[in-house]
Backbone bond lengths (Angstrom), bond angles and torsions (degrees), N, CA, C in turn:
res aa  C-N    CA-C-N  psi(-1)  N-CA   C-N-CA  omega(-1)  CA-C   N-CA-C  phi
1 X - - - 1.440 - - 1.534 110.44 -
2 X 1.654 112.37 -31.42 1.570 93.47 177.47 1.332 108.17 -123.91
3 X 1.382 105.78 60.73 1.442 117.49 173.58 1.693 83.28 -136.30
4 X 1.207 138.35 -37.23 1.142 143.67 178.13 1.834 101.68 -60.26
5 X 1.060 125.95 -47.07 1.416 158.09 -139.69 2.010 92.36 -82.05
6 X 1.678 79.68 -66.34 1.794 83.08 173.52 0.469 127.16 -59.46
7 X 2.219 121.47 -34.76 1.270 105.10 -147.76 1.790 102.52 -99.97
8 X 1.464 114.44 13.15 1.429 117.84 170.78 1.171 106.57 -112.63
9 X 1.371 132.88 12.55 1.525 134.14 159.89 1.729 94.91 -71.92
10 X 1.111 114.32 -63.18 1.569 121.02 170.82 1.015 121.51 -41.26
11 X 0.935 145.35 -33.34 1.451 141.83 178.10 1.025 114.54 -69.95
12 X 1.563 122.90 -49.38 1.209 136.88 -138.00 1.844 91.13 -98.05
13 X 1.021 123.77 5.67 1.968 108.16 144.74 1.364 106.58 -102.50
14 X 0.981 124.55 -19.33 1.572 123.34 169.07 2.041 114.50 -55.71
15 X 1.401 109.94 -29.09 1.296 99.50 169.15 1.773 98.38 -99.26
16 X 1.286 142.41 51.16 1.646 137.26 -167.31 1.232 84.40 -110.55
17 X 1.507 136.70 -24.26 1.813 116.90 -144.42 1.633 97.34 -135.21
18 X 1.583 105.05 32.32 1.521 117.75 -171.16 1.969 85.34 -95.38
19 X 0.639 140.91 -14.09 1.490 132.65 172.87 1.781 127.52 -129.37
20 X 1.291 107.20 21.40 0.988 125.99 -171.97 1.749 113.88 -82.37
21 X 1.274 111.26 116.88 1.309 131.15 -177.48 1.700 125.26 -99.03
22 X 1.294 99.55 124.80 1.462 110.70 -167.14 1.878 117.61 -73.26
23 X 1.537 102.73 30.27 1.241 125.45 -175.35 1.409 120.22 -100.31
24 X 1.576 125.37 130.22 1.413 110.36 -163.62 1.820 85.67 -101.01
25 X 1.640 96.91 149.68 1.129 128.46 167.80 1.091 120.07 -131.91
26 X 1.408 113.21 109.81 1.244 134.98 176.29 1.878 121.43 -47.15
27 X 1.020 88.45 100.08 1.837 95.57 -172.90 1.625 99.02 -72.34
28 X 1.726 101.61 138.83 1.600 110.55 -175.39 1.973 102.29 -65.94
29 X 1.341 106.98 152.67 1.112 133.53 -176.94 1.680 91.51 -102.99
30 X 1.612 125.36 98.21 1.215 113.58 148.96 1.466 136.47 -85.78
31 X 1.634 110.83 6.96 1.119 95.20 168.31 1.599 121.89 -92.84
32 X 1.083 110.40 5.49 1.429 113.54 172.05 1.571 110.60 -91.66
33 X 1.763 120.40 54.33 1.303 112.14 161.92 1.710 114.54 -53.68
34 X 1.584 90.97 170.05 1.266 103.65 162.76 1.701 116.30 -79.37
35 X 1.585 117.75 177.50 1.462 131.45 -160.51 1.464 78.94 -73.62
36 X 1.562 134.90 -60.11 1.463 137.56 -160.95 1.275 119.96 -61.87
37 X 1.305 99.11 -37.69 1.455 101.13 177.78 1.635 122.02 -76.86
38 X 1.442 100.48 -19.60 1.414 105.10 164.20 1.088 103.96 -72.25
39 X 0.894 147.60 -61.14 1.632 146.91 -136.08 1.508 101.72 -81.42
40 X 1.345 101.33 -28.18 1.733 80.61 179.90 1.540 96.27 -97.60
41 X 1.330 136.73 -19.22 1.304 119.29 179.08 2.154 106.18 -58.62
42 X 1.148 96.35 -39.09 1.403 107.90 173.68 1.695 105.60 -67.23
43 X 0.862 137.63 -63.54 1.334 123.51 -167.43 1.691 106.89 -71.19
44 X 1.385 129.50 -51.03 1.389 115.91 165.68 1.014 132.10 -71.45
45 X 1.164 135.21 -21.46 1.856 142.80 150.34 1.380 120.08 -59.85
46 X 1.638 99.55 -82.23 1.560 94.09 -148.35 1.711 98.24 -100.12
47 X 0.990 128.76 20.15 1.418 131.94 159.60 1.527 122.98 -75.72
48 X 1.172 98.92 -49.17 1.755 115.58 174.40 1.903 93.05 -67.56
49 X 1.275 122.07 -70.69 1.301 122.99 -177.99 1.203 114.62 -49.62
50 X 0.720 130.03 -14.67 2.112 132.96 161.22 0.878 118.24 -98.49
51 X 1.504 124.58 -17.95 1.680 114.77 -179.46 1.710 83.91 -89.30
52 X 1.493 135.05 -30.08 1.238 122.29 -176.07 1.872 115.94 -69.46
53 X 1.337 95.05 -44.11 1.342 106.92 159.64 1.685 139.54 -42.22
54 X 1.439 112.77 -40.50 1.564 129.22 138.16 1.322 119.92 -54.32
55 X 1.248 128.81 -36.83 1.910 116.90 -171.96 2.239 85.06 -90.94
56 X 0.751 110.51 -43.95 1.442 102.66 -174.29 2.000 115.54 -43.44
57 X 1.854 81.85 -53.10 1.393 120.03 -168.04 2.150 92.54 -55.80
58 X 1.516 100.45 -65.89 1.501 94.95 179.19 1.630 124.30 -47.59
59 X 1.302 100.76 -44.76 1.877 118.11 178.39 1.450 100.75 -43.77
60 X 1.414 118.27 -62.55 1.471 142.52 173.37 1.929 101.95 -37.54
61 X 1.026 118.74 -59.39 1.057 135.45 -152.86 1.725 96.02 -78.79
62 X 1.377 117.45 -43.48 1.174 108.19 -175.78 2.038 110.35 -99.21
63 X 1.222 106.78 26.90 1.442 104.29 156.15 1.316 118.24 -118.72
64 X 1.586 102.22 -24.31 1.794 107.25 161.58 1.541 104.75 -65.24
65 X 1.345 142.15 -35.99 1.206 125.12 -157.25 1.862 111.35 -51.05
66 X 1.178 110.19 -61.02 2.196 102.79 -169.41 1.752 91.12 -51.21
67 X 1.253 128.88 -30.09 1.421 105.29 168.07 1.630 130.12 -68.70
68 X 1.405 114.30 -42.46 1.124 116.88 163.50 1.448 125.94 -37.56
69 X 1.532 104.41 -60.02 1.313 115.28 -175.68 1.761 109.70 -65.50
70 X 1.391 131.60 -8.37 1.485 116.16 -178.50 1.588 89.61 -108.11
71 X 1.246 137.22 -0.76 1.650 117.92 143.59 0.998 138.43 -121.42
72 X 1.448 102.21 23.65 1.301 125.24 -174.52 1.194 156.16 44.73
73 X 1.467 104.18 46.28 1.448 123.34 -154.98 1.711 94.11 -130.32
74 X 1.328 131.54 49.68 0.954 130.47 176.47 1.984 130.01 -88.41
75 X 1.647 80.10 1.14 1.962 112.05 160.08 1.292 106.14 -73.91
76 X 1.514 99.88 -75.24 1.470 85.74 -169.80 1.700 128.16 -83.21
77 X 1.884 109.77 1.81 1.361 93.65 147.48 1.891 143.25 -70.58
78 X 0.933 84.38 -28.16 1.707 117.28 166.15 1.952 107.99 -58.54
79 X 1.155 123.41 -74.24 1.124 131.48 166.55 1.814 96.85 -45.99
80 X 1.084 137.16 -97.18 1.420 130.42 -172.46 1.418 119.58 -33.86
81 X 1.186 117.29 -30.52 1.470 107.52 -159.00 1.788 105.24 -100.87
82 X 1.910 110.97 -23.70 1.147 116.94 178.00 1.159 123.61 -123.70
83 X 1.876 115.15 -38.83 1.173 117.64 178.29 1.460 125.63 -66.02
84 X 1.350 130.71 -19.31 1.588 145.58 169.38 1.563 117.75 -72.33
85 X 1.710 99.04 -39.45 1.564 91.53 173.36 1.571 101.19 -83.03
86 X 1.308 126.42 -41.50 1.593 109.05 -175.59 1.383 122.96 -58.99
87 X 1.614 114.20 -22.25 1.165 114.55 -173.09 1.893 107.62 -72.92
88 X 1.425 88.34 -29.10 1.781 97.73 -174.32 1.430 100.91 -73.17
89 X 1.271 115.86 -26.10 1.702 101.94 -172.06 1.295 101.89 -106.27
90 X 1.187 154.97 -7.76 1.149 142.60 -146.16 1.150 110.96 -141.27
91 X 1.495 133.00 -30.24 1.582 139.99 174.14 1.362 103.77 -127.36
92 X 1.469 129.16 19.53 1.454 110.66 145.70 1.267 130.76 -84.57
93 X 1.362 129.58 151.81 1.245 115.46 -154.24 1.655 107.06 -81.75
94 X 1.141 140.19 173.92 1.418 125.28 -174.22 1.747 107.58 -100.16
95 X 1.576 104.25 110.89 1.135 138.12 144.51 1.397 108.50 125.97
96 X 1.194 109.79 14.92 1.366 126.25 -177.95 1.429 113.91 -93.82
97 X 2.103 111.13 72.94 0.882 106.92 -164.09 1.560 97.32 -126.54
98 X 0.971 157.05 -4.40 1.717 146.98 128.97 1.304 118.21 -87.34
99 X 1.504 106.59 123.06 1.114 146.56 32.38 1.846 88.57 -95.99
100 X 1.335 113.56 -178.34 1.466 126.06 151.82 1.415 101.28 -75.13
101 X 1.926 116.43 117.58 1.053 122.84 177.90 2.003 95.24 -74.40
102 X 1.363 98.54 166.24 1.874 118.94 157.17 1.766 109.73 -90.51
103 X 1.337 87.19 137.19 1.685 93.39 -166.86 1.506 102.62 -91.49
């Protein structure tokens, strides 16, 4: 049965290229949405997921802090853990989400 099993797994791309046409077809480009379609992928996606990303990001931020502070890098935990997600949710412009703009 699973020698039977394999040996019609095999076959079965052997009939795939029985209708195959020497015609190019242009495969869709999804990264070229439209302005609308961004904007709502941005406002119902990744808006909620960044404002969640900030309360996580702060939580984060305030159990790293007594570590921060004994090597003293409590800038750039602060900046990493809050200032990157707020900047992504809060001063990006809406729908302006490929590439990742520089803030």
């Amino acid at each position: 049965m699973i020698a039977a099993f394999s040996l019609g797994s095999l076959a079965i791309p052997a009939f795939a290229m029985d209708e195959y046409k020497e015609e190019f077809v242009e495969k869709p480009n999804y990264w070229s949405t439209n302005k609308a379609d961004a904007m709502l992928y941005d406002i119902v996606i990744l808006r909620p997921v960044g404002l969640a990303s900030v309360i996580v990001g702060a939580a984060a931020t305030i159990v790293a802090f007594p570590f921060s502070i004994t090597s003293n890098s409590s800038r750039e935990v602060g900046d990493a853990m809050i200032g990157e997600t707020s900047r992504f949710t809060f001063c990006r412009p809406l729908g302006e989400i490929f590439p990742p703009a520089e803030y």
